[in-house]
C-alpha positions as CSV (number, residue, x, y, z in Angstrom):
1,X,-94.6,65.0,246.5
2,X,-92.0,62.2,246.9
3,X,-92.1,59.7,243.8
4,X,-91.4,55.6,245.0
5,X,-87.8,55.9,243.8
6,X,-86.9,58.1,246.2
7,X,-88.9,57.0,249.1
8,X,-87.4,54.0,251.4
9,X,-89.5,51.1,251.0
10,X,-90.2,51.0,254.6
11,X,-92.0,54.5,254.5
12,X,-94.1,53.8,251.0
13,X,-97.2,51.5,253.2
14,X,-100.5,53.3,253.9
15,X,-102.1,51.4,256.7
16,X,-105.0,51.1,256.7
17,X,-107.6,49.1,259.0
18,X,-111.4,48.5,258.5
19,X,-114.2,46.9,260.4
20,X,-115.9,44.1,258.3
21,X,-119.6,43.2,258.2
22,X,-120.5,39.3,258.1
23,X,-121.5,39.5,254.2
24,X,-117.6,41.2,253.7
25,X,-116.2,38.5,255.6
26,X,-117.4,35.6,253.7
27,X,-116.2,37.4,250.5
28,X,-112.7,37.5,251.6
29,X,-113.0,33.9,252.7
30,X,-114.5,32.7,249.7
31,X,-111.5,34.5,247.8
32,X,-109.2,32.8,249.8
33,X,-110.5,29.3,249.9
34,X,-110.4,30.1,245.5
35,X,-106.3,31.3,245.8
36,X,-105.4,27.7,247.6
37,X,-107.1,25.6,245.5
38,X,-103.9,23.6,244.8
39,X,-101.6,25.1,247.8
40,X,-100.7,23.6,251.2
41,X,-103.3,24.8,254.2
42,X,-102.2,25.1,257.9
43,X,-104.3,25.5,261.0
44,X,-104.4,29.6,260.0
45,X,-106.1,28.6,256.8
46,X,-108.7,26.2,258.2
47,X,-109.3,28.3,261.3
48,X,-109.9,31.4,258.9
49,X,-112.0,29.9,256.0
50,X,-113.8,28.7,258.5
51,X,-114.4,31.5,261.2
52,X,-118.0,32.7,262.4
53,X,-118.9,36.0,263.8
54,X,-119.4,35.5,267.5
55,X,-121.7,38.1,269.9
56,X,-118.4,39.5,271.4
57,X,-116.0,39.7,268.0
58,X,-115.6,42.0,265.1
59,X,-112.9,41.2,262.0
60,X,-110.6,43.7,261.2
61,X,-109.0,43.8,258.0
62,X,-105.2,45.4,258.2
63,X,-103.6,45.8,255.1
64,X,-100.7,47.8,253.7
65,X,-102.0,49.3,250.7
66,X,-99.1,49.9,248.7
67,X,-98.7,46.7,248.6
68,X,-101.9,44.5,248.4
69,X,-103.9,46.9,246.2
70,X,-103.6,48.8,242.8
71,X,-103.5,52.9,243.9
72,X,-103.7,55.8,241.6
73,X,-100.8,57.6,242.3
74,X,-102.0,61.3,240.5
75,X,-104.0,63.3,242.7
């Protein structure tokens, strides 16, 4: 197994995508509108705080999980 030291950082992401259900959604925008309390919001901001699930849309969540979350690195 290659440890981070030796892996370029451009090859150290797992991707990984997921469908979110409506309930999942309004958790991740209820996080967000909590982390920019006291920061600048753009159009992206209010568009995604603000977002409803129409007939004809799903959310996908993309993330590089390397980065964004805490992994246990020992199998």
């Amino acid at each position: 197994m290659r440890n981070e030291d030796s892996c370029k950082a451009f090859e150290r992401y797992l991707i990984a995508d997921s469908y979110l259900p409506e309930h999942a959604v309004k958790l991740w925008q209820d996080y967000t509108e909590q982390r920019f309390l006291n920061k600048d919001k753009n159009d992206f901001y209010h568009n995604y705080v603000s977002w409803k699930q129409k007939d004809n849309q799903i959310a996908v969540f993309t993330t590089r999980s390397y980065a964004d979350l805490e992994m246990n690195k020992k199998i």
